[in-house]
N, CA and C atoms as a LAMMPS dump frame, in Angstrom:
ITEM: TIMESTEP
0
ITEM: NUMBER OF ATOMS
522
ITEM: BOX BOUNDS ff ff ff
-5.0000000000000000e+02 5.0000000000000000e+02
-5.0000000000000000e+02 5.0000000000000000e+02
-5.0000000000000000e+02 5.0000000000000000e+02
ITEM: ATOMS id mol type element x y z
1 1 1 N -111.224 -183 151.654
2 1 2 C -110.314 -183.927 150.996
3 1 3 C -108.939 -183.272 150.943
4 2 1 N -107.754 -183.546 151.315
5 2 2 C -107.076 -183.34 151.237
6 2 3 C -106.134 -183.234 149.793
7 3 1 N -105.184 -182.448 149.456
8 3 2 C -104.721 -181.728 148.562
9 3 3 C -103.565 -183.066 148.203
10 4 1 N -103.613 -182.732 147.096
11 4 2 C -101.729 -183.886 146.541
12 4 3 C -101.01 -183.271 146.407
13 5 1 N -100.241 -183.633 146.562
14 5 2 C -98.999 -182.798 145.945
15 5 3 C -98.755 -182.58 144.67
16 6 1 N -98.749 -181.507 144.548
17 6 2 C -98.824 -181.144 142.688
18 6 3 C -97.71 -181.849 142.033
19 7 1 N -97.121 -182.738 142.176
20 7 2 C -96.336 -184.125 141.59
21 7 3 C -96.924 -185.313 141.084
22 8 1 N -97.573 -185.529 142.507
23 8 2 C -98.279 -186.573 142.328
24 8 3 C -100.002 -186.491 141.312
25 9 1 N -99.353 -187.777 140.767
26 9 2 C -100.772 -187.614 139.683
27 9 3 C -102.152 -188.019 140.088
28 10 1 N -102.845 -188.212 139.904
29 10 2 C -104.51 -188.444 140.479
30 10 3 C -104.61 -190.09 140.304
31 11 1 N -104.894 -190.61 141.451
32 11 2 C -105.041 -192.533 141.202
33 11 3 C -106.128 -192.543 140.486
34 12 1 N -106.174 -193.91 139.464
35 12 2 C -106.907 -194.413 138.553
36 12 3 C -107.454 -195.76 139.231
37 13 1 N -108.511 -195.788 138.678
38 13 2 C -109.161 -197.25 138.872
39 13 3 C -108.285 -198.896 138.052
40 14 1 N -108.17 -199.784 138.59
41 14 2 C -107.449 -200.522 138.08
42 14 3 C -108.037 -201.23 137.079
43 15 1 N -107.347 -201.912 135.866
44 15 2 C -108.29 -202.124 134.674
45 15 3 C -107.729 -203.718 134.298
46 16 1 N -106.763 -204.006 134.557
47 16 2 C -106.664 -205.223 133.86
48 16 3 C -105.096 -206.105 134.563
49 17 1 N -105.408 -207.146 133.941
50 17 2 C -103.871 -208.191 134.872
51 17 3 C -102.161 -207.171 134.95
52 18 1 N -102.186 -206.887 133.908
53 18 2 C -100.903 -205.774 133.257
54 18 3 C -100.969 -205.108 135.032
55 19 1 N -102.048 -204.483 135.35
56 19 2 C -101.806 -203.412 136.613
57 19 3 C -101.49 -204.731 137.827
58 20 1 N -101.992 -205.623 138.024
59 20 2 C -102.01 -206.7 138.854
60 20 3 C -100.227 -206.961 138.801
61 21 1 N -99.694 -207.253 137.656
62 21 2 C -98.079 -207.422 137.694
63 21 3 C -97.671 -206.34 138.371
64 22 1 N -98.05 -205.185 138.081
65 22 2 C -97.122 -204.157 138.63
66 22 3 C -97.815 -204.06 139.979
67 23 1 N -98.709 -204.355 140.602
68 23 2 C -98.754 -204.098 141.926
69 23 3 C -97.955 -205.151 142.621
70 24 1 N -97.85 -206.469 142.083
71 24 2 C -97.381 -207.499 142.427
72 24 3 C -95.677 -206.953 143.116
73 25 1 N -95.197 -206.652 141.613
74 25 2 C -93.943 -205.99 141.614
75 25 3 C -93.32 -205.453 142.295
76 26 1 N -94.222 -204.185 142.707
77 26 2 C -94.113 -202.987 143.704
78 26 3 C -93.907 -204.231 144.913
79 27 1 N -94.91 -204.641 145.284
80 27 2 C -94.836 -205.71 146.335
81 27 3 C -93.362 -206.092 146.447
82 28 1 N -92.54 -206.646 145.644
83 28 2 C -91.206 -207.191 145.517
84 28 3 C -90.643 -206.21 145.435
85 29 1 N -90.67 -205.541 145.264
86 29 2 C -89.54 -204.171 145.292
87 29 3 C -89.577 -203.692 146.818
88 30 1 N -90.669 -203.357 147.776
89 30 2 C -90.768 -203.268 148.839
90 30 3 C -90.421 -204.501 150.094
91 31 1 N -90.424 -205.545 149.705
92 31 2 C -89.809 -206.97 150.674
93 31 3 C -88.416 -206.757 150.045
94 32 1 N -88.064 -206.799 148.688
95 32 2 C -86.752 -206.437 148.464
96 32 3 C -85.533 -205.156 149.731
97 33 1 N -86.325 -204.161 149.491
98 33 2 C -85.807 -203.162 150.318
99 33 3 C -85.842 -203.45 151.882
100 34 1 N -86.459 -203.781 152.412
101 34 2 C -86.125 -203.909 153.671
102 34 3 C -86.08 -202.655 154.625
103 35 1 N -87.044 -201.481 154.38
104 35 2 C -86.349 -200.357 154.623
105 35 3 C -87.569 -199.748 155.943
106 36 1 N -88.098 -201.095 156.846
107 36 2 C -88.786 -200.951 157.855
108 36 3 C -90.359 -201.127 157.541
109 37 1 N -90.787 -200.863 156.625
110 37 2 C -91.878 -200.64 155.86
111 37 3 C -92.788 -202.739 155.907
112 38 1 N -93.944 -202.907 156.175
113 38 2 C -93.935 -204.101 156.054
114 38 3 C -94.574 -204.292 154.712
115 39 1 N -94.238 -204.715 153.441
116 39 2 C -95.027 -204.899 152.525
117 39 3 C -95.5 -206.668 152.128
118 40 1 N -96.47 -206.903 152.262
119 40 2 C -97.502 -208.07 151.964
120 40 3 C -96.763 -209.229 151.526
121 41 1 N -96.744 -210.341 151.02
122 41 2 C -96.439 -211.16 150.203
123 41 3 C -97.163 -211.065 148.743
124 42 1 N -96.955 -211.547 147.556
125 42 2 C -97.547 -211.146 146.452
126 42 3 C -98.862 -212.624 147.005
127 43 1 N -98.511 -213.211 147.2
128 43 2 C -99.514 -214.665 147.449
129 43 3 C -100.53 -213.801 148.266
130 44 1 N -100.054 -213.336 149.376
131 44 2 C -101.358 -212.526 149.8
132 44 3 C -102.501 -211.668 149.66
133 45 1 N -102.008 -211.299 148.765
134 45 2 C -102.858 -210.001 147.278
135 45 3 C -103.421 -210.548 146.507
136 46 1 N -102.763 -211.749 145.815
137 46 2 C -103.449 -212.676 144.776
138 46 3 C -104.258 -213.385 145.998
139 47 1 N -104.471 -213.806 147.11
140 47 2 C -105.381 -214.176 147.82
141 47 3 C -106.887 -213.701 147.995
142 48 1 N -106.305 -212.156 148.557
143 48 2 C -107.209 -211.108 149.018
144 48 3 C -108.405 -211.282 147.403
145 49 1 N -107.401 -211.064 146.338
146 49 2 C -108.606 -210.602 145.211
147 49 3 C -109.215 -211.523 144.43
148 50 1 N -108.348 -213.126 144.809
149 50 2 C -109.257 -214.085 144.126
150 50 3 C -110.113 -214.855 144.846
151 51 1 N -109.907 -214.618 146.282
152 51 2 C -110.978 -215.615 146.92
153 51 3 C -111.355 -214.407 148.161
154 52 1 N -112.268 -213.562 147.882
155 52 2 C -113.067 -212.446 148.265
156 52 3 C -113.849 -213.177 149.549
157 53 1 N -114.475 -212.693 150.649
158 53 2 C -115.447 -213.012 150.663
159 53 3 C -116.443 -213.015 149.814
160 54 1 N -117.75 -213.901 150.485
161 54 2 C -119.146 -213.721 149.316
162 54 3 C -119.914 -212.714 148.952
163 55 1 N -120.07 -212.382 148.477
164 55 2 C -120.868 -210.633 147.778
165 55 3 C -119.646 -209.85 147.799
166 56 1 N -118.972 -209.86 147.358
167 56 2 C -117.711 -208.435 147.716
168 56 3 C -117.341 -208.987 146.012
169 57 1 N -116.803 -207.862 145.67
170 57 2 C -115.673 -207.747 144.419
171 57 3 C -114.493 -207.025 144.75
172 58 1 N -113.628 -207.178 145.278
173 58 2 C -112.408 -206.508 145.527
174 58 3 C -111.514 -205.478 144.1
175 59 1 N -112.395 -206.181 142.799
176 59 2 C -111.793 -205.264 141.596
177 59 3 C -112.151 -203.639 141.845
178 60 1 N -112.988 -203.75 142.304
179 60 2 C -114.043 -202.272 141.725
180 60 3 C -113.173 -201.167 142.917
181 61 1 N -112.08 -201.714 143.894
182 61 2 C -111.777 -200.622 145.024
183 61 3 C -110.32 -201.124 144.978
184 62 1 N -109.768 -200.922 143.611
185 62 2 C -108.275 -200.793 143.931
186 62 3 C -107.817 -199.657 142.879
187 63 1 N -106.868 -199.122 143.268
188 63 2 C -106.774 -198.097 142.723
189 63 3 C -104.914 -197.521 142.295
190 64 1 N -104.816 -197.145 141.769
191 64 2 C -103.279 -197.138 141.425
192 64 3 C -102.913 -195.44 140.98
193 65 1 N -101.442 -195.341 141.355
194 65 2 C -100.802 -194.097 140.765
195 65 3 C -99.84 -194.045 140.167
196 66 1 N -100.101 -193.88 138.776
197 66 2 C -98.895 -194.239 137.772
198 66 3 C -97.717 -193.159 137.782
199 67 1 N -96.79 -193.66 137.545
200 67 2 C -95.628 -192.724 137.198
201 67 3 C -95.461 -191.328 136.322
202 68 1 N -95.363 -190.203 136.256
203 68 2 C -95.596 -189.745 134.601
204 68 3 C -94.871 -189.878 134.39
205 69 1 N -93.363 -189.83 135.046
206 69 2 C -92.074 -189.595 134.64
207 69 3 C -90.973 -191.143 133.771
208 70 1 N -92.148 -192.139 134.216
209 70 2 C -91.285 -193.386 133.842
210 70 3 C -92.737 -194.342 133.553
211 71 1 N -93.22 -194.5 132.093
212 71 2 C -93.945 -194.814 131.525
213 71 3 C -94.165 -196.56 132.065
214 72 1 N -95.047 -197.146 132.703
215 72 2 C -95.013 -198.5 133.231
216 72 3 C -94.986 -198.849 134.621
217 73 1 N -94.442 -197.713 134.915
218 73 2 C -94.274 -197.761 136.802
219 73 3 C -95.371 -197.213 137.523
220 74 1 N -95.295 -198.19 138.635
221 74 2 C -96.434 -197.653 139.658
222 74 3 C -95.703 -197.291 140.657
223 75 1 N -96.508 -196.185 141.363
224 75 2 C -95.54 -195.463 142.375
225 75 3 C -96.477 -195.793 143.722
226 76 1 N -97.665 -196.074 143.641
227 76 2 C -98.569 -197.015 144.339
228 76 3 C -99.578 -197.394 144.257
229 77 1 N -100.619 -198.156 144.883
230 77 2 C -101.861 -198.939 145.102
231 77 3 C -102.774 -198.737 146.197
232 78 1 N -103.682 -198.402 146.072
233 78 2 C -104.241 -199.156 147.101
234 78 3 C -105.651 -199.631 147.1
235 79 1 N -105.932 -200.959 148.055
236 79 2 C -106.774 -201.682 147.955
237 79 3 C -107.821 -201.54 148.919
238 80 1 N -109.439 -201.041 148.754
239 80 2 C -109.943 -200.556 149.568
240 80 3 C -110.893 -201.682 150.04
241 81 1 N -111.331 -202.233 150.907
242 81 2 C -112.506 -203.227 151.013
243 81 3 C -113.989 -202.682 150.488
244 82 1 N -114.923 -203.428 149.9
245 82 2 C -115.765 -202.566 149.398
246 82 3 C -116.685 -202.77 150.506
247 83 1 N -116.734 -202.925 151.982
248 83 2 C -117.997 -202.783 152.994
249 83 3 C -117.065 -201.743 153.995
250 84 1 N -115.904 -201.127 153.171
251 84 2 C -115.67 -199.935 154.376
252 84 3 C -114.642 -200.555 155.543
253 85 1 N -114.314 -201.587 155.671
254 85 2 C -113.995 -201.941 156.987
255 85 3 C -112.712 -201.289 156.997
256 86 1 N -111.931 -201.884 155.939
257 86 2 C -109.847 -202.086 156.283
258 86 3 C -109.684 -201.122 155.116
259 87 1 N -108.114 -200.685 154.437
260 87 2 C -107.663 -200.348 153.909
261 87 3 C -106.035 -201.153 153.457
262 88 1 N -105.659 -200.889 152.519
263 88 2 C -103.995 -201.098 152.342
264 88 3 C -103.285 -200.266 151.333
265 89 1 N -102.563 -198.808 151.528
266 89 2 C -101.82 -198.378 150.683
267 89 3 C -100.279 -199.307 150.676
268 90 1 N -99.912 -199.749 149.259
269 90 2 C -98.154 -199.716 149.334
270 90 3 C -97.633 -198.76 147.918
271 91 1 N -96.593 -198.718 148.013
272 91 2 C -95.87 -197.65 147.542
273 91 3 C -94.979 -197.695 147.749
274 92 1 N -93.74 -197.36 146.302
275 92 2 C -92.672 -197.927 145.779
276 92 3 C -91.403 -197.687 146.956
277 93 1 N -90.668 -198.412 147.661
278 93 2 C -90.034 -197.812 148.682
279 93 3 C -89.286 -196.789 149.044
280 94 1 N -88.623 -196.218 147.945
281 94 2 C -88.187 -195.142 147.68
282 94 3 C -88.957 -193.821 147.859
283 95 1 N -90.171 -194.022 147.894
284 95 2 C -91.291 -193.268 148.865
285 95 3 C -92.012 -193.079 149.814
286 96 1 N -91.307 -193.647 151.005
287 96 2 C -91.414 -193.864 152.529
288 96 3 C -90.545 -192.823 152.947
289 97 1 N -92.25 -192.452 153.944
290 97 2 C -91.727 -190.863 154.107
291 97 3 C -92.386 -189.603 153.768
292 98 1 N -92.157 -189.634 152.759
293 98 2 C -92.778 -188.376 152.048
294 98 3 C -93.924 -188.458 151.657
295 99 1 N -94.102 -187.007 150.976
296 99 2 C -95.468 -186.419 151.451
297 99 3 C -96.417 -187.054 150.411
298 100 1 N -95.161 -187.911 149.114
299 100 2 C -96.643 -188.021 147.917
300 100 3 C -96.68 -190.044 149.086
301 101 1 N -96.453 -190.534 149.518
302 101 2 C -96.567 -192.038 150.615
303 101 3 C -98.368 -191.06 151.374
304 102 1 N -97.97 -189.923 152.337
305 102 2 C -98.877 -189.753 153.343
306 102 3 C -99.976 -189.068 152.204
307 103 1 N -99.908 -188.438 151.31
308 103 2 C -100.989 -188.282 150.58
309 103 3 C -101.814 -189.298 149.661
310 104 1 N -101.466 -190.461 149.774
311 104 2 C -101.772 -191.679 148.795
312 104 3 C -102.646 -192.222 149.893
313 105 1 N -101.768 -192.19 151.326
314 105 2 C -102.932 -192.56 152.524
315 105 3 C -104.025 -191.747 152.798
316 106 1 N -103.82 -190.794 152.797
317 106 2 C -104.813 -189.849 153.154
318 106 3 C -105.894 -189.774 152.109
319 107 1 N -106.17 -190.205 150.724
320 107 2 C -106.879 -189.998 149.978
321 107 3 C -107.598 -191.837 149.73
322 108 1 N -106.561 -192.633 150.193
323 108 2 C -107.368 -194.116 150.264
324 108 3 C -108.52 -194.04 151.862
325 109 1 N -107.78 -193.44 152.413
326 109 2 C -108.508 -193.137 154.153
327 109 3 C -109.889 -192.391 153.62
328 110 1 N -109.759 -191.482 152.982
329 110 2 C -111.282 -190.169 152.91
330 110 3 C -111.896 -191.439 152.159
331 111 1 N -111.596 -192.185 151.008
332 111 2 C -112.581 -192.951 150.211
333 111 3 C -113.331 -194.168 151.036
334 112 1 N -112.058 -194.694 151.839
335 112 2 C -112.576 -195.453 152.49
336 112 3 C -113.947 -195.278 153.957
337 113 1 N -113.762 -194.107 154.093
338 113 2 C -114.716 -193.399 154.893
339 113 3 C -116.043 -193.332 154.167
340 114 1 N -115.604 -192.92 152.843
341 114 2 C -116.874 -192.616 152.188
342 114 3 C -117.575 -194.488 152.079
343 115 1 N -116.883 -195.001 151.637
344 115 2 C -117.877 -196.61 151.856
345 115 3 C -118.097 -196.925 153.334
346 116 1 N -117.471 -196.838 154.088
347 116 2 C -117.976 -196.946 155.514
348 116 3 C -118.752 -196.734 155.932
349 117 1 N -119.287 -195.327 155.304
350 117 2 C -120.534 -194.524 155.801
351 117 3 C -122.008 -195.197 154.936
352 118 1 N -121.326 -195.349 154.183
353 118 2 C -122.725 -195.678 152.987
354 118 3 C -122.796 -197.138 153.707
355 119 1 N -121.967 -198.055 154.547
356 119 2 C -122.581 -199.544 154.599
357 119 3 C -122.654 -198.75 155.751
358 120 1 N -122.657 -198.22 156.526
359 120 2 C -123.665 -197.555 158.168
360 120 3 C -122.429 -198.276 159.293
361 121 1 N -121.23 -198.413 158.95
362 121 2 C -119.915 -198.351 159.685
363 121 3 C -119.929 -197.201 160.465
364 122 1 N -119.045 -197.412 161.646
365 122 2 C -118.699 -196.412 162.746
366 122 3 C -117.334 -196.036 162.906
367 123 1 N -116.243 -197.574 162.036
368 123 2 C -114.752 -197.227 162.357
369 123 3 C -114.608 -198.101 161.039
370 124 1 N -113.23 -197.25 160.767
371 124 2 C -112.554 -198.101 159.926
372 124 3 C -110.91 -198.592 159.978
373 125 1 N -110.126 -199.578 159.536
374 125 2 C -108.76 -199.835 159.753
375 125 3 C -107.704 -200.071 158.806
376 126 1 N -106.845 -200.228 159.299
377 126 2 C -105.539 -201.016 158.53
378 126 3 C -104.676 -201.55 158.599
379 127 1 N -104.55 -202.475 158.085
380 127 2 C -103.603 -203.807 158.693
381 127 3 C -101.967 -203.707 158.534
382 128 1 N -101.512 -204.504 158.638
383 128 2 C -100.653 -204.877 158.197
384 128 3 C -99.361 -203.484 158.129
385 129 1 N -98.948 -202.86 159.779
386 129 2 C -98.608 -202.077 159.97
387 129 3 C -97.543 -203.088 160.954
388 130 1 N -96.382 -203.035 161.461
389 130 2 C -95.487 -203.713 162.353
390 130 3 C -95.299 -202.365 163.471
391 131 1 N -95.291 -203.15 164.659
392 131 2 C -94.988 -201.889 165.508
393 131 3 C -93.608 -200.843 166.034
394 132 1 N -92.42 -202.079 164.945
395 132 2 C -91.163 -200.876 164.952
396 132 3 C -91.183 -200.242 163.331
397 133 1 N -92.096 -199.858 162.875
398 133 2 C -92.301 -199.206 161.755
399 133 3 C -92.5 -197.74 161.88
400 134 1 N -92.002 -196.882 162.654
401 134 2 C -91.961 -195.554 162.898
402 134 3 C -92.838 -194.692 162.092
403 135 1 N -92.547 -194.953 161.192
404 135 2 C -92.834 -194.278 159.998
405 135 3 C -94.312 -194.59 159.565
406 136 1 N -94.842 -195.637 159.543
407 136 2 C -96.397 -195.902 159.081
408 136 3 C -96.959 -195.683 160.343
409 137 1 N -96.247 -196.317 161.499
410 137 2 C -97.35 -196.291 162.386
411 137 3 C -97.76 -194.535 162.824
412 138 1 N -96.726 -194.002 162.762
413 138 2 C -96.855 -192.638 163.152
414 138 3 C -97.793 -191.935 162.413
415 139 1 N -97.366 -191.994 161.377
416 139 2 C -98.907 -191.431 159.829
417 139 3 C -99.874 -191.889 160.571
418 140 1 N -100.202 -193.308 160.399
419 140 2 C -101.856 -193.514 161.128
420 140 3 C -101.976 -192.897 162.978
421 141 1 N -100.862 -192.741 163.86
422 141 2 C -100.995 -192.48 164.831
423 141 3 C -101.982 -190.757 164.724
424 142 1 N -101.023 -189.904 164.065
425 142 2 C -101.272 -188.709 163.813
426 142 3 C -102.194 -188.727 162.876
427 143 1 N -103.276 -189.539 162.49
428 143 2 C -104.27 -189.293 162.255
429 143 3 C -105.703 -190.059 162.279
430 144 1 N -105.359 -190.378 163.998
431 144 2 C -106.17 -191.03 164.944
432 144 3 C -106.363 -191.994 165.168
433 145 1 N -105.579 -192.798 164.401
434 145 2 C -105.631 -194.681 164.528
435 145 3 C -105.199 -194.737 165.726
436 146 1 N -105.332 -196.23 166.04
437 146 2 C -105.264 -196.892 167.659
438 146 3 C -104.859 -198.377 167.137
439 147 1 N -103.944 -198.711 167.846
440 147 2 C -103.751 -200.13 167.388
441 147 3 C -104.793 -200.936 168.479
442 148 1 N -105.252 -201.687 168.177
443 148 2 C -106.568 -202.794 168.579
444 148 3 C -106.231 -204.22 168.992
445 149 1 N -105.318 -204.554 168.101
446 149 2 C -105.057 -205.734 168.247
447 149 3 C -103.925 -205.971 167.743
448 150 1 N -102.85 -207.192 167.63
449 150 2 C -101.555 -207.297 167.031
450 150 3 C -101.481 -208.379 167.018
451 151 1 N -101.157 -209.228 165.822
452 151 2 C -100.685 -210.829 165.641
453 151 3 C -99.264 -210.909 166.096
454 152 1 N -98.842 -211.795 166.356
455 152 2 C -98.12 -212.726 166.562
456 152 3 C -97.085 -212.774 165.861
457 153 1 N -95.466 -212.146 165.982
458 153 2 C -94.443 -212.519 165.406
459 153 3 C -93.372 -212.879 165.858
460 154 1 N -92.936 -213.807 165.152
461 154 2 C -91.662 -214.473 166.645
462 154 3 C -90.656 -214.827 165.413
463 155 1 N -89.543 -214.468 166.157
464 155 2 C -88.412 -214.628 165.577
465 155 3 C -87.198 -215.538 166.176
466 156 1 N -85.793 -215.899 165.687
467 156 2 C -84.932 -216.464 165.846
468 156 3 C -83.953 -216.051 165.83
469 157 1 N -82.543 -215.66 166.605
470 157 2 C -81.238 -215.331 165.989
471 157 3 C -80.77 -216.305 165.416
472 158 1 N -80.482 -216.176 163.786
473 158 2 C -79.416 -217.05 163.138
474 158 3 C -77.731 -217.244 163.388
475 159 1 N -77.377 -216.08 164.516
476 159 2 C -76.255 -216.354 165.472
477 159 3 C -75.905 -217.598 166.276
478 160 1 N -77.435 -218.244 166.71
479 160 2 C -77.495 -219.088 168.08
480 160 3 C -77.684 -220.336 166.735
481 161 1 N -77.278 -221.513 167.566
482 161 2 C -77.193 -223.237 167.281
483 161 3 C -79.066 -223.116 166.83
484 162 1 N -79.213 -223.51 165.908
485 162 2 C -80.431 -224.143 165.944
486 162 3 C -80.838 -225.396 166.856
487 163 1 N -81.731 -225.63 167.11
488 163 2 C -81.988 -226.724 168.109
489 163 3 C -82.586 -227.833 166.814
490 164 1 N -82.074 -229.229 166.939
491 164 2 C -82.702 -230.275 166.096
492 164 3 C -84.106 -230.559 166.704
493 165 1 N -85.153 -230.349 165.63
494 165 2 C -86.364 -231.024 165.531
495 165 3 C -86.753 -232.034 166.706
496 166 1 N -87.618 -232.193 167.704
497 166 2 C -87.744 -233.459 168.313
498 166 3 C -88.908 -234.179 167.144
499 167 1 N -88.958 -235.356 167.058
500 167 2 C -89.586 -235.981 166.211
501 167 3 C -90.938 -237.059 167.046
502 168 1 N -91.973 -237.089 166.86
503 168 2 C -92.728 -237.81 167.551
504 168 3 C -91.861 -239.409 166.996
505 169 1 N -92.836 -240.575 167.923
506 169 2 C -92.653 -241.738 167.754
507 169 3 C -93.11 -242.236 166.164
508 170 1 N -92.527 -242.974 165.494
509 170 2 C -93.165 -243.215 163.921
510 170 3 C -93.078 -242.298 163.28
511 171 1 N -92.402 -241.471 163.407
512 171 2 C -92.6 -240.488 162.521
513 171 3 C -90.796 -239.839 161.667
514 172 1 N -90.261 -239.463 160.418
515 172 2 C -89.278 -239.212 160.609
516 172 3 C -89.222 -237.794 159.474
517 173 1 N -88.69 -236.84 159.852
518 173 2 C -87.95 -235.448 158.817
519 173 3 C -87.117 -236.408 157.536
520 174 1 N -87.359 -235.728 156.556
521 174 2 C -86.783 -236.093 155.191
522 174 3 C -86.814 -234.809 154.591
């Protein structure tokens, strides 16, 4: 198991809605920043943990690291699947980069191994990584991830004319 940084405090099991705001938060503080990092939508989190698959509890494998220095703050989360498969650390943006970000991964990664093994898994993953993200993808690169697969993102310059809507027959935009 890898070592923390003697800064960083030991993650706790999550206990009640109060931690749910502040992961939420963190969430908005990280889409706020913009600082390459892809962090979730809060709708997506409140997704993940209220409509689970069947037999799973997503409460029992999230885990948080409180601040000592600023009483209320989370400095991160993370949410482990409980059959081992995926993972998701985020963490406050101002900690992209450093060593207490790659030690928050590295200690959701060993746990998540440890359920992997116990449901008789062979691999495990993590989502929600963008591929000009230098910085995350490299952490998981350098410590053996493989990207597998990649959704779909398409973008627009807001420089160029938008093109008007074609509209089927009967039908009209309002």
């Amino acid at each position: 198991i890898p070592s923390m940084p003697a800064d960083l405090p030991a993650p706790r099991l999550y206990r009640d809605e109060t931690d749910l705001a502040r992961m939420c938060g963190l969430l908005q503080a990280g889409r706020g920043a913009n600082n390459g990092t892809y962090y979730v939508h809060t709708g997506d989190l409140l997704w993940w943990l209220y409509y689970p698959p069947l037999g799973t509890s997503p409460w029992e494998h999230i885990y948080l690291w409180d601040d000592p220095s600023v009483p209320g703050r989370v400095l991160g989360w993370a949410l482990l699947a409980s059959d081992g498969a995926t993972y998701d650390v985020y963490f406050q943006p101002d900690l992209r980069g450093t060593t207490f970000a790659d030690a928050m991964y590295a200690w959701a990664e060993d746990r998540l191994v440890e359920l992997a093994r116990a449901a008789g898994r062979n691999r495990v993953g993590v989502f929600w990584v963008t591929p000009d993200d230098d910085v995350h993808a490299g952490r998981l690169a350098r410590r053996g991830f493989r990207a597998v697969s990649q959704d779909v993102a398409l973008s627009i310059s807001l420089g160029d004319t938008l093109r008007s809507p074609t509209v089927p027959p009967g039908f009209e935009v309002r």
